[in-house]
C-alpha positions as CSV (number, residue, x, y, z in Angstrom):
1,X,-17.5,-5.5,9.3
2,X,-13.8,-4.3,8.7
3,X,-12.1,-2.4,6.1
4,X,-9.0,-2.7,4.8
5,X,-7.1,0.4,3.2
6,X,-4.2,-0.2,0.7
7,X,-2.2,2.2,-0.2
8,X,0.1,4.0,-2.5
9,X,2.2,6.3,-1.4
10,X,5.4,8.8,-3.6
11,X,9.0,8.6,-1.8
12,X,8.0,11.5,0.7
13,X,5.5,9.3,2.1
14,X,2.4,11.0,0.9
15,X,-0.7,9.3,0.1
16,X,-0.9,9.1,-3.8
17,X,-4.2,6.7,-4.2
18,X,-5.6,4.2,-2.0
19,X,-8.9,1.2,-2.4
20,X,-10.4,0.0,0.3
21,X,-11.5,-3.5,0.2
22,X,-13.6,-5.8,2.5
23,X,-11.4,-7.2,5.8
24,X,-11.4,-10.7,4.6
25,X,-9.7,-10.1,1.6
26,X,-5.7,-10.9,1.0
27,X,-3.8,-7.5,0.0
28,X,-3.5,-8.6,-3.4
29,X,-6.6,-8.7,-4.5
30,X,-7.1,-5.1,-5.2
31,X,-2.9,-4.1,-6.0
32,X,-3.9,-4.6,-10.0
33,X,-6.1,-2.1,-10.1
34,X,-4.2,0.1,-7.7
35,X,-0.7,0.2,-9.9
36,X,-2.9,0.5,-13.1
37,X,-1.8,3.7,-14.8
38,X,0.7,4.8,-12.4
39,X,4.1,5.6,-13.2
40,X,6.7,4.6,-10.5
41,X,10.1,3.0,-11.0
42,X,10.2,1.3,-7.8
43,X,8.2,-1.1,-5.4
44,X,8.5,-1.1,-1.8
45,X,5.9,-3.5,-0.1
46,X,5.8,-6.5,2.4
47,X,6.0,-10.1,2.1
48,X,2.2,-10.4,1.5
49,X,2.8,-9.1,-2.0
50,X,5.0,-11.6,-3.3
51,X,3.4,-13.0,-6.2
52,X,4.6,-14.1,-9.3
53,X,1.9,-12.0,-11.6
54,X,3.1,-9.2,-9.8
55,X,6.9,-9.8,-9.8
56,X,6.4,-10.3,-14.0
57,X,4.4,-6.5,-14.2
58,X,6.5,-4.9,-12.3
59,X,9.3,-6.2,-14.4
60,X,7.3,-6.2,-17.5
61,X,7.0,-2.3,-16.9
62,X,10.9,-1.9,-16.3
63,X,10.1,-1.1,-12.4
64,X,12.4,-2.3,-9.3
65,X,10.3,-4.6,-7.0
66,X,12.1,-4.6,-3.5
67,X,9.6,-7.0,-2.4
68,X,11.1,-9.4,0.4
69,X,10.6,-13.5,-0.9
70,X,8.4,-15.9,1.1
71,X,9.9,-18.2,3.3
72,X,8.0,-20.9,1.6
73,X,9.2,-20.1,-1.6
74,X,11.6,-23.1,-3.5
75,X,13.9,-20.8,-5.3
76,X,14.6,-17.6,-2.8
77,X,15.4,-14.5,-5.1
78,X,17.4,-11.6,-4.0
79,X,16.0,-8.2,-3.1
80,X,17.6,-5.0,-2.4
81,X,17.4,-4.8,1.6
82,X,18.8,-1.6,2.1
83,X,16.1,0.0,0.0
84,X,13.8,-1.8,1.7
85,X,14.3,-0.1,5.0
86,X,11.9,2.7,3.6
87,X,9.1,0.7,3.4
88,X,8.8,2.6,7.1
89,X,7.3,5.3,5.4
90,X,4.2,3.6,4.4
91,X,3.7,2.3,7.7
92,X,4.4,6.2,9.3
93,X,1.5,6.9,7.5
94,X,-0.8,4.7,8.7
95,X,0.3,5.8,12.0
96,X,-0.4,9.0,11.2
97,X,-3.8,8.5,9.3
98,X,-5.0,6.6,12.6
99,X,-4.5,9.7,14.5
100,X,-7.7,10.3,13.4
101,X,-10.5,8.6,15.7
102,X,-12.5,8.4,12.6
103,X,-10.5,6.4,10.6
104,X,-9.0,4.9,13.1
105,X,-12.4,3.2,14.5
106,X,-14.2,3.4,10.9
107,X,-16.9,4.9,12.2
108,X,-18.4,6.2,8.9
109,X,-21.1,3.5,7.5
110,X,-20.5,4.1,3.7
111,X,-18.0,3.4,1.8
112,X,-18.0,6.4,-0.1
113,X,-17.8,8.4,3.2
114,X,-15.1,6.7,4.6
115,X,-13.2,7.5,1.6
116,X,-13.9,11.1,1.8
117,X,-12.6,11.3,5.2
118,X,-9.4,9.2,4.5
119,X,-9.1,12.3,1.9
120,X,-9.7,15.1,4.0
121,X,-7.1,13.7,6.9
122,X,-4.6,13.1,3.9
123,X,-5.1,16.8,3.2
124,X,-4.4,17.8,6.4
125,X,-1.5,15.6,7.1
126,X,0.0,16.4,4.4
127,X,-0.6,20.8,5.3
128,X,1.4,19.8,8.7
């Protein structure tokens, strides 16, 4: 079984809130729930999250999506690419939450416990 962790993070590139969702399942399955209640005036992720529903909230809620288009999109649309270039910092963190075996290999069973541990190294990275 594999876990997939997506994740929020502020400008800094500190964990804000995370969901971890079964390995099979496409990224934007659980970004809804996610970006529910949070307050952000920009979106930085990958081409996996370009959607349509999403493109609409994000806009709906007077937010920036710097989300790169498909290539299999008809109608490319423009997106800022030099704000893009810090999407680096969500990726830093995953490097730096899989610094710790236990996340890294997902060795807790539980879902719950996993997510405990995802909080305490989030705690500690960011006390470095």
């Amino acid at each position: 079984m594999t876990t997939k962790i997506l994740a929020l993070t502020d400008s800094f590139g500190n964990l804000v809130k995370f969901r971890l969702m079964p390995g099979q399942y496409h990224d934007l399955a659980e970004v809804k729930p996610l970006i529910e209640d949070m307050d952000f005036q920009t979106l930085l992720a990958d081409k996996a999250f370009d959607a349509d529903w999403l493109l609409k909230e994000l806009n709906d809620r007077g937010a920036k999506a710097v989300i790169p288009p498909k290539s299999n999109r008809k109608i490319q649309r423009i997106f800022d690419q030099c704000m893009y270039k810090w999407r680096h910092l969500i990726e830093n963190y995953f490097c730096k939450l899989k610094e710790f075996k236990r996340i890294a290999m997902r060795s807790d069973k539980t879902d719950s416990s996993f997510s405990a541990m995802i909080y305490l190294c989030a705690s500690v990275i960011n006390s470095r």
